[in-house]
C-alpha positions as CSV (number, residue, x, y, z in Angstrom):
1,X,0.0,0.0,0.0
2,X,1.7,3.2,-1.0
3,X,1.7,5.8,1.6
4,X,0.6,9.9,0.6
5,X,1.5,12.6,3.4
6,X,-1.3,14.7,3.8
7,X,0.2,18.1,4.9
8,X,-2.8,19.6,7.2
9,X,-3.9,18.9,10.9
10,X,-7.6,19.6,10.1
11,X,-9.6,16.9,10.7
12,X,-12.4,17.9,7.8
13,X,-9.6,18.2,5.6
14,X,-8.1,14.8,6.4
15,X,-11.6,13.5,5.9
16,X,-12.3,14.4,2.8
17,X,-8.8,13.7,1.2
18,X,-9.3,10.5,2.7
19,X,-12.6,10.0,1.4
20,X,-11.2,9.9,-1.7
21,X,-7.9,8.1,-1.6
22,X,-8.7,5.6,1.1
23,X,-11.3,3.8,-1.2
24,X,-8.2,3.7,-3.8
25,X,-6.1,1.6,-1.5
26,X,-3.2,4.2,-0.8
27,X,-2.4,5.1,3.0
28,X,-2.7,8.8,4.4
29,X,-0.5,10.3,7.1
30,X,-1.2,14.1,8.3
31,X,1.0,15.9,9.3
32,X,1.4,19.6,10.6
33,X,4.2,21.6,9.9
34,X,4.7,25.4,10.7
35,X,5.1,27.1,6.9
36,X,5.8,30.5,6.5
37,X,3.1,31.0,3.6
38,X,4.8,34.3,1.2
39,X,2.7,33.4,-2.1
40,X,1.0,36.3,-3.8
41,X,-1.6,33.8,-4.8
42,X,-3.5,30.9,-3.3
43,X,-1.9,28.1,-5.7
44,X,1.4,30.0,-4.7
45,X,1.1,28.9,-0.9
46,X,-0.1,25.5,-1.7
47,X,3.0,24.8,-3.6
48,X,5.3,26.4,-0.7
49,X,3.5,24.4,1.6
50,X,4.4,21.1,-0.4
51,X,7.4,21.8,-1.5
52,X,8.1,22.4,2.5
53,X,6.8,19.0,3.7
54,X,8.7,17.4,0.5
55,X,11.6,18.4,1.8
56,X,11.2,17.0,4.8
57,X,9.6,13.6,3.6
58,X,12.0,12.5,1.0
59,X,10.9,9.8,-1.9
60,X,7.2,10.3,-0.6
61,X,4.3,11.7,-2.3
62,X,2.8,14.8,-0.6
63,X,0.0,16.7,-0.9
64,X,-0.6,19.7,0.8
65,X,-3.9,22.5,0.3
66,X,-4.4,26.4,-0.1
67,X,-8.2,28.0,-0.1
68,X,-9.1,31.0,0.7
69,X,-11.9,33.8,-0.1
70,X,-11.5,35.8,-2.4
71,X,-13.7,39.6,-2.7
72,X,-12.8,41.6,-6.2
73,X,-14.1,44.7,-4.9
74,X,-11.9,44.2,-2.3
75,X,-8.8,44.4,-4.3
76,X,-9.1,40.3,-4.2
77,X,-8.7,40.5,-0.7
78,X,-8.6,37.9,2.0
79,X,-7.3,35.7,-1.3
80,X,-4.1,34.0,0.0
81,X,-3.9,35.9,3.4
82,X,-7.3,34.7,3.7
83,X,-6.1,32.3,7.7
84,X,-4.3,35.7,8.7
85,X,-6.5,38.2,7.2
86,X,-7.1,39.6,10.9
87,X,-3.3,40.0,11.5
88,X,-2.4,42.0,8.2
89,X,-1.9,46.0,7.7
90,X,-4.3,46.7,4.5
91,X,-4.1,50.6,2.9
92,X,-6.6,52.9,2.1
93,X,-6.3,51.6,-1.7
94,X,-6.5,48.0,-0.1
95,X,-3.0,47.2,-1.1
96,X,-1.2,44.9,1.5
97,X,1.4,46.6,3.3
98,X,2.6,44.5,5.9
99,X,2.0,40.7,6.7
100,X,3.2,39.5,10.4
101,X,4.0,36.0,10.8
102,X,1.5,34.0,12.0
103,X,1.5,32.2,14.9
104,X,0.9,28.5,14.6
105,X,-1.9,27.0,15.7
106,X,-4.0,24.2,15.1
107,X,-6.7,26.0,16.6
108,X,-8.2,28.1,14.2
109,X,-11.6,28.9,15.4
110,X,-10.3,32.4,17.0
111,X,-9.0,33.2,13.9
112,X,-11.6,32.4,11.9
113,X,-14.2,35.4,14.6
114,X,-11.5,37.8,14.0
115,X,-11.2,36.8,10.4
116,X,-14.8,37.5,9.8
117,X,-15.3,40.5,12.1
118,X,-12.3,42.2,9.7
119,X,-14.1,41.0,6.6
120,X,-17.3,42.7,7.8
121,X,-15.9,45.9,8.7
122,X,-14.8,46.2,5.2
123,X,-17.5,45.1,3.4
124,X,-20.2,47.0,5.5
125,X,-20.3,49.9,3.0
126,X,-20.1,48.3,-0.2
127,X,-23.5,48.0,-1.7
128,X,-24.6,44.3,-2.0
129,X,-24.5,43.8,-5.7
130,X,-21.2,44.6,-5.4
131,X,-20.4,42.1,-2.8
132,X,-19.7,38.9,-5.4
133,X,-16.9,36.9,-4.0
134,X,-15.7,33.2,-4.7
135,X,-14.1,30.9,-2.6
136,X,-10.7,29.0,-4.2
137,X,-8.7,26.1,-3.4
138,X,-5.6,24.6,-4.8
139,X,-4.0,20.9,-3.9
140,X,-0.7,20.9,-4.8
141,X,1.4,17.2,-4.5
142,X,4.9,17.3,-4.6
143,X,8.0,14.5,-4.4
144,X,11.6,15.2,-3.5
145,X,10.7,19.0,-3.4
146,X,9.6,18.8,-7.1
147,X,5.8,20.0,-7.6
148,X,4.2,17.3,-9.8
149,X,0.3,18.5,-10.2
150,X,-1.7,21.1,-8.8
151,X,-5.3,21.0,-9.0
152,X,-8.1,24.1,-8.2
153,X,-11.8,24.2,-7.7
154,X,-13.5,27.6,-7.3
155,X,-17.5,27.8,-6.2
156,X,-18.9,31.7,-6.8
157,X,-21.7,33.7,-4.6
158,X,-20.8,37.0,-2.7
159,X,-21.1,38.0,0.8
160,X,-23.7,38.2,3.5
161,X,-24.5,41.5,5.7
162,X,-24.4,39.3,9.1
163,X,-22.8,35.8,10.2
164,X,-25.6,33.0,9.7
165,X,-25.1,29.5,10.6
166,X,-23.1,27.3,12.9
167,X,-21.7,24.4,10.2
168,X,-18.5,24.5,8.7
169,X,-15.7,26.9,9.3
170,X,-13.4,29.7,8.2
171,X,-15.6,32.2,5.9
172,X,-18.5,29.8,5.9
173,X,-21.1,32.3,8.1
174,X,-20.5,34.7,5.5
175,X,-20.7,33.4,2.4
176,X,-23.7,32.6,0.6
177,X,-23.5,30.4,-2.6
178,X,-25.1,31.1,-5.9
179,X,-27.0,27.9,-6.0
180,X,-28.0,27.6,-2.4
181,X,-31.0,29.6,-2.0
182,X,-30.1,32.4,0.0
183,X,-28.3,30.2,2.8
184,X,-24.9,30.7,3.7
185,X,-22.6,27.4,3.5
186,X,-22.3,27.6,7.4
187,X,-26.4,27.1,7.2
188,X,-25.9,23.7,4.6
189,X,-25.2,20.4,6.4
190,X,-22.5,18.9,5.2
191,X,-23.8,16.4,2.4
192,X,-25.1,19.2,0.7
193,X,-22.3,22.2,1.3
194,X,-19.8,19.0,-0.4
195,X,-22.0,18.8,-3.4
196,X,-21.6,22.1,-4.3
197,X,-18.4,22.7,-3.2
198,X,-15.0,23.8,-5.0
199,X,-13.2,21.4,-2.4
200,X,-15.0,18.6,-4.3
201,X,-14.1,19.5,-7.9
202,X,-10.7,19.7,-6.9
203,X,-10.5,16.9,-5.1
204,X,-12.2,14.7,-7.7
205,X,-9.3,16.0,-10.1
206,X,-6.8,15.1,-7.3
207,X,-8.2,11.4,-7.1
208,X,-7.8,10.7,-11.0
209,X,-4.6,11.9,-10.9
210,X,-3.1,9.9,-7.7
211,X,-5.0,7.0,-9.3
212,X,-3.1,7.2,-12.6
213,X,0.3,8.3,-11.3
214,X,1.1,7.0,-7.9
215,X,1.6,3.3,-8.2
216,X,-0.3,1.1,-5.5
């Protein structure tokens, strides 16, 4: 049985990239590493981040994950500083200015308050045809430090005036999805949030791929 690091602590991560490779046969170890994420982009973090735990896992296949939201009117802002988007300095144009380190935890539901408190500080005068947004994720599976395939999945709606629902996580109270009837994902139970999600597009991508590359 060939062995895939998963580079996340999160257990709904792990779950879902397990849901998908486990049925394939291959074994999947998480792992959490502290990776100082500098990408300008969200597929520019998920390849540092796998190119980081390549290095440390030699000869193994890794996969490791961006996503973030991502608010044009907002200069694409939280986009890749989307877990830190409480911690960074932001302009009066928008434009980033400074980015602190951020300190690692595998804790994120303070973050994700502060997160969404910044997020509707800024958004609070924008009118709310304005407010499309789209959340974006990028897999990104490296060997020997080498990235071999990176895979995205993007699902579109814009953002709500208040925080609504208790499921899910990061931006999920916020965002309300094109195709789900006025509900934000954090008021979808899970079955449903995953059928519309860009988690699952990617992923399915990611599962074809291991399937027809990684030898079992």
């Amino acid at each position: 049985m060939s062995k895939i690091i998963i580079g996340t602590s999160n257990p709904g991560k792990i779950r879902e990239i397990a849901s998908i490779l486990s049925p394939l046969g291959y074994e999947i170890e998480p792992h959490a590493l502290d990776v100082y994420e500098t990408g300008k982009t969200i597929k520019d973090n998920a390849i540092i981040k796998a190119k980081a735990y390549s290095n440390v896992f030699p000869d193994t296949y890794v996969i490791a994950e961006d996503s973030g939201l991502v608010v044009p009117k907002l200069n694409n802002l939280p986009g890749p500083y989307s877990a830190r988007f409480h911690e960074i300095t932001i302009d009066d144009n928008l434009n980033v200015i400074n980015v602190p380190h951020e300190e690692f935890t595998t804790d994120k539901s303070e973050h994700d308050k502060l997160n969404n408190e910044k997020l509707l500080k800024y958004i609070k005068d924008i009118p709310f045809n304005e407010r499309a947004a789209y959340f974006e994720v990028c897999f990104a599976i490296a060997k020997n430090g080498i990235i071999q395939e990176t895979f995205s999945g993007y699902s579109y709606g814009y953002i709500s005036d208040e925080l609504r629902g208790t499921n899910g996580f990061g931006y999920d109270p916020l965002f309300i999805g094109e195709n789900t009837f006025g509900k934000t994902y954090a008021e979808l139970d899970s079955a449903r949030k995953n059928l519309k999600s860009h988690r699952k597009q990617a992923l399915k991508q990611l599962g074809l791929w291991v399937s027809q590359n990684i030898e079992n």
